[in-house]
Structures are given as structure tokens and as C-alpha cells.
N, C-alpha and C positions, 0 to 999 in steps of 0.2 A: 565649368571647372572640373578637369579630372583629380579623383583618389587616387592613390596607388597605399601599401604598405611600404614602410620601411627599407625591408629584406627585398624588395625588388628595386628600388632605388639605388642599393648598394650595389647589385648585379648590371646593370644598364641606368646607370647614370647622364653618359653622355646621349643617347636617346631621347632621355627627359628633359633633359638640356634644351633640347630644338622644341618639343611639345610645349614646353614653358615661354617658347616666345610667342604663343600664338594664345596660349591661354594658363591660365595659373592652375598649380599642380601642388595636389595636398597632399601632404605626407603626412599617413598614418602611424603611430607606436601601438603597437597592441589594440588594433581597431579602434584608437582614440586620436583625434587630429594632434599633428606635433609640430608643423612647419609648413609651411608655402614656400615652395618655388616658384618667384621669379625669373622670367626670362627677360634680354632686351636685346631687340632686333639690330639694334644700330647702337652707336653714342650719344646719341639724340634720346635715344629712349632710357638712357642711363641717368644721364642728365634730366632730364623730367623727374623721374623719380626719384633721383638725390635731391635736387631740390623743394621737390613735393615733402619730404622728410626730412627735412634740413631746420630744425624748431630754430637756429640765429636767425636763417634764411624770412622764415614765417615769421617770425620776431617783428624783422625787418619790414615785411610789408606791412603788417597792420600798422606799426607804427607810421608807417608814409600813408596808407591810408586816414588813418585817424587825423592826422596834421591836412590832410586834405581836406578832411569834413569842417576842421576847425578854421580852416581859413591861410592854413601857413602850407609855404610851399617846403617841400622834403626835396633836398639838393643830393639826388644820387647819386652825381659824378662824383660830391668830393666823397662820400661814404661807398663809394665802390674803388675807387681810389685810396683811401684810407686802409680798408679792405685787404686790396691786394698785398701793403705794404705791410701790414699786421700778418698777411700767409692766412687770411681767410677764406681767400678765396682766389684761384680757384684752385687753389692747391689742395682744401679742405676736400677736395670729391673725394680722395682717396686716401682720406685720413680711417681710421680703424672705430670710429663713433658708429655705434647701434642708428640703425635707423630708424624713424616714427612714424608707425604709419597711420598716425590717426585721421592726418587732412588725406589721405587718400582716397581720391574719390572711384 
């Protein structure tokens, strides 16, 4: 994981851009962490990580898990089909919602 300050991020931005896809990049305020750059190599990596941060998303699976444990089958098609129809998805990737990154592993 590299540091940088702030006041260098501002100067070469697009630099950190490319080092961010390869590894994450901590931006410092006044020698205190203030943000992580993310990078993603592809769409695929974007996608991973929206979903990884998507709390409906997560929602979603436990509850299909849980319904597994308990003996009941969770019908994704009609609930991803529902889904689409409601504009949750996948229109949602690039909806303006904060992301969570607390299941990130």
C-alpha cells in the first residue's frame, strides 16, 4: 500500500490513477490518512467492487443464503427480474450512493 500527501495528488493525479490499479493509494491531510484511492484495471474490477459494496446487494445474498440453510429455495430469476424492472439493477452501478466497504475483503 503506498502513502502519498495530499499536495502531491493534486500535482499528478493521473499517475496515481495507473499505481492505483495495481495497488491502493493512501492519501494523506496533514500527515493524517484522509482517503484511499482505488484503482480498476478493467470493468470487471469495477463491478466486483460495486457489488462487494452494494449493502441491497449483500442484503440480498444473506437473505438467499439464510433461506438455504432453512430449507427454502430463493428464486433469483424472478428477484433479479423484478430487479431490473424497479432500475436496481443494473442501472444502480452508477447511481451516486456512497459505497461500503466494510465486506471488503
Amino acid at each position: 500500500m503506498m502513502k502519498i500527501d495530499l499536495t502531491e495528488i493534486k500535482n499528478q493525479s493521473p499517475e496515481y490513477l495507473q499505481m492505483a490499479e495495481r495497488e491502493e493509494v493512501v492519501i494523506n491531510r496533514h500527515g493524517r490518512p484522509a482517503g484511499v484511492l482505488i484503482g480498476f484495471g478493467s470493468e470487471d474490477d469495477w463491478l466486483d467492487y460495486f457489488l462487494e459494496n452494494d449493502l441491497r446487494f449483500l442484503t440480498r445474498i444473506e437473505s438467499a443464503r439464510q433461506s438455504l440453510r432453512e430449507g427454502r429455495e430463493s428464486d433469483w430469476r424472478r428477484s433479479d427480474s423484478n430487479n431490473i424492472s424497479r432500475g436496481i439493477y443494473p442501472s444502480a452501478m452508477h447511481s451516486e450512493s456512497k459505497p461500503r466497504n466494510k465486506f471488503r475483503g
